[in-house]
C-alpha positions in Angstrom: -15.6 46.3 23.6 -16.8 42.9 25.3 -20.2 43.6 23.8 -18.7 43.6 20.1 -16.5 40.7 20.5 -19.5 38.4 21.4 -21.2 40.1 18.4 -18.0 39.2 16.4 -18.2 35.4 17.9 -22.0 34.7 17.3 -21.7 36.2 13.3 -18.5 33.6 13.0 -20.5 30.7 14.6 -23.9 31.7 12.3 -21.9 31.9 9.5 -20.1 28.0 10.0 -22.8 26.6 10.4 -24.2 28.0 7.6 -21.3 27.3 5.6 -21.6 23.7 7.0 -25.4 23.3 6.0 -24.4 24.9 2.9 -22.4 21.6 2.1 -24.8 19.2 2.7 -27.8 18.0 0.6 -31.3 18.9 1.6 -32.7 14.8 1.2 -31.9 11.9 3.0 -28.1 11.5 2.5 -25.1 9.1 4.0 -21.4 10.1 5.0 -18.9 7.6 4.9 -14.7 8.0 5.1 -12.7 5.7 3.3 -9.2 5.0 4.4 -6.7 2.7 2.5 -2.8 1.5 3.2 -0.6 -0.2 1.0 2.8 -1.4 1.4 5.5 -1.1 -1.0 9.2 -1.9 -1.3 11.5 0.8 -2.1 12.6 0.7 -5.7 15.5 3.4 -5.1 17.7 4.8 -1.6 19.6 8.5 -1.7 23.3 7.8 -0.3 24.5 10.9 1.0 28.1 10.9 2.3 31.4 12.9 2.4 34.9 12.9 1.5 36.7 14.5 3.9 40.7 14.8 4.6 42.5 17.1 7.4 46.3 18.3 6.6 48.5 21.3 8.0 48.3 22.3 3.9 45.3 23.2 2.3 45.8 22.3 -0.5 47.1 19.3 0.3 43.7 18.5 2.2 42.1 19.3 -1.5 44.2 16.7 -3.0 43.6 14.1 -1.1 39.8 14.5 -1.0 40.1 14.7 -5.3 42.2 11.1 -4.5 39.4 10.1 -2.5 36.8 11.2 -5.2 38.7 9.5 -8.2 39.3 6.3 -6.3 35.5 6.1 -5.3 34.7 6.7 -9.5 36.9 4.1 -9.9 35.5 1.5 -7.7 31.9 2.5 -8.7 32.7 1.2 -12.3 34.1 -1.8 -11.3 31.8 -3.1 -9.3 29.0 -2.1 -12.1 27.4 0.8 -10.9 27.1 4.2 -12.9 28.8 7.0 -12.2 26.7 9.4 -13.6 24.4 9.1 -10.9 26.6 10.6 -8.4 26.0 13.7 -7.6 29.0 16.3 -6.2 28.6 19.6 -4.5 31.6 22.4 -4.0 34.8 21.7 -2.0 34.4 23.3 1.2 37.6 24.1 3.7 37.7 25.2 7.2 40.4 25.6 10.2 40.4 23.1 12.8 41.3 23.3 16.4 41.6 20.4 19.4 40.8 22.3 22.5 42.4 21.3 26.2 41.3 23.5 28.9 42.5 27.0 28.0 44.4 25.7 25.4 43.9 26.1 21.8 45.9 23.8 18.8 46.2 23.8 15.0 45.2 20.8 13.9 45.3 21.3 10.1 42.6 22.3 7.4 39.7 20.3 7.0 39.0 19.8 3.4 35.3 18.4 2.2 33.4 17.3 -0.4 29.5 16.3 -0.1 28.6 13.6 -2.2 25.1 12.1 -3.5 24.2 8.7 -5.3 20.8 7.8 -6.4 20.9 3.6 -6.3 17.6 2.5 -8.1 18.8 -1.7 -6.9 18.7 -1.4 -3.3 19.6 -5.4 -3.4 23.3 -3.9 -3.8 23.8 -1.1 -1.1 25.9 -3.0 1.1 28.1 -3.4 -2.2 28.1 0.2 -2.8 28.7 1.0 0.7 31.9 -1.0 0.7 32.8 0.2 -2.8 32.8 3.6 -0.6 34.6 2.3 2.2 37.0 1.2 0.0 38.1 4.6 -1.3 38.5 5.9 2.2 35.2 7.5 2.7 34.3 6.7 6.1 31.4 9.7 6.6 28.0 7.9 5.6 25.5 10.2 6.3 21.7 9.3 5.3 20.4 6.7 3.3 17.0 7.8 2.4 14.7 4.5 0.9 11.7 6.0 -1.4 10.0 5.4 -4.9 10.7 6.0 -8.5 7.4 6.5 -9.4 5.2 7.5 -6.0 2.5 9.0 -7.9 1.4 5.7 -9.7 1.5 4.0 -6.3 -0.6 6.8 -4.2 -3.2 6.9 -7.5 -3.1 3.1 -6.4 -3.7 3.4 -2.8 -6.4 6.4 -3.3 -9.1 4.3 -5.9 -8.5 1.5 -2.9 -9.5 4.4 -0.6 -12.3 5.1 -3.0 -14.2 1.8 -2.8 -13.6 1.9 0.4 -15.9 4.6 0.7 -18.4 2.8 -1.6 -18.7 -0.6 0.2 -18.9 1.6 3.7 -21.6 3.6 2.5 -23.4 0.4 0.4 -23.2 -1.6 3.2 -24.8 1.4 5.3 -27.1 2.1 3.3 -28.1 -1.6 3.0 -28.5 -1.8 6.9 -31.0 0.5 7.2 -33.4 -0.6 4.3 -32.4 2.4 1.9 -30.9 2.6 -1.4 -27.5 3.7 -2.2 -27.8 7.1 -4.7 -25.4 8.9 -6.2 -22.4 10.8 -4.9 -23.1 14.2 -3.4 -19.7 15.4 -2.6 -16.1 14.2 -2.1 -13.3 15.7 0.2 -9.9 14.8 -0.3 -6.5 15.4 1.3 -3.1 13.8 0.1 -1.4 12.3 2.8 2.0 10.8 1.3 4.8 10.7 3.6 9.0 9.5 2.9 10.3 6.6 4.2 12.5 6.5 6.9 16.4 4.5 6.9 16.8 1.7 9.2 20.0 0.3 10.8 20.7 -2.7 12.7 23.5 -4.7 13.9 24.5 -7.6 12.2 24.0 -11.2 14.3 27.1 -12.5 13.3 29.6 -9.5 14.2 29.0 -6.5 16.6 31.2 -4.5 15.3 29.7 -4.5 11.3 26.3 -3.2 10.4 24.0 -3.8 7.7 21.2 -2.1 6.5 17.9 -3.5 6.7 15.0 -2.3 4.0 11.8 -0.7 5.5 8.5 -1.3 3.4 7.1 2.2 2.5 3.5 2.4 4.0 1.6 4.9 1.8 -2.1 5.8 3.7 -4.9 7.8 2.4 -8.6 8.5 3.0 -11.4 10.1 1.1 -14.8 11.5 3.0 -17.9 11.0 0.5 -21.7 11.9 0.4 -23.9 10.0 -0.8 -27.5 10.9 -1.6 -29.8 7.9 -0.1 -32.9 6.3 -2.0 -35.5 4.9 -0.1 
């Protein structure tokens, strides 16, 4: 059995580098990898939060959530923001219970509603946050800071990647008396990752908070081969 599993092994290994040789050109040749970042500032944040109420009644938990809901529609137009960009998922109810030792009490029916706003001015979430507050929505989730349009900024951040590779390999190339040729091969992976939310205290009261903007640092690289002139 040990006799066909280093069989097994040396076949793999012949065939990789193979494969590996396979991918390479035959003359004199360069490979270079380009990397790129670029920062950007968020041109839109996800707000997820919740209305939530908790009465002995469940359906007077339900209407207080829809009060909560109505009020927060209402507040959302008047301070200029458009309500058909919030987003609302099913009402959801459950039983809950304050535990002491062995003891187990009632508290009431937990009534809640999940809620979703796309804001494309991030200059005004501290306005829509207190347009929230204000309708007695306390449960602020996530805020999740991203792009409108990340494709035209990754396309952006790749060609940067791209003559990257190009000035690496002319530069190269240059060094050791040879000719830059043309491109052999290119290998590419996308690398795009979301932003993350930041929070910090505010300087002038510890107990508010604002939220501070993150610049959205979009990386990419790009491995070339060049054929060399001499």
């Amino acid at each position: 059995m040990r006799y066909y599993q280093y069989l097994l092994l040396a076949v793999m290994s012949a065939f990789s580098v193979s494969s590996l040789a396979a991918s390479l050109p035959d003359e004199p040749y360069i490979s270079v990898t380009g990397t790129a970042e670029l920062e950007v500032k968020p041109d839109q944040v996800i707000i997820q939060f919740q209305a939530s109420a908790l009465d002995r009644k469940g359906a007077l938990a339900k209407n207080k959530v829809d009060q909560q809901v109505e009020a927060l529609l209402i507040n959302l137009q008047q301070s200029g923001f458009n309500n058909k960009e919030l987003e609302s998922a099913d009402l959801y109810t459950r039983a809950e219970y304050d535990y002491q030792k062995d003891k187990r009490t009632f508290m009431g029916i937990r009534a809640t509603r999940d809620l979703t706003y796309r804001l494309t001015d991030i200059d005004k979430v501290n306005q829509f946050l207190d347009a929230v507050l204000a309708s007695d929505i306390e449960a602020i989730n996530q805020l999740q800071y991203g792009l409108q349009s990340p494709e035209k900024w990754q396309l952006e951040v790749r060609q940067m990647a791209v003559e990257d590779s190009v000035k690496k390999a002319s530069n190269l190339a240059k060094a050791y008396q040879a000719e830059l040729g043309k491109i052999y091969s290119v290998n590419y992976q996308n690398s795009y990752r979301e932003p993350m939310m930041m929070r910090a205290m505010s300087s002038e009261s510890p107990d508010t908070s604002t939220y501070q903007i993150n610049t959205i640092k979009l990386n990419d690289r790009v491995q070339a081969v060049f054929i060399l002139e001499p």
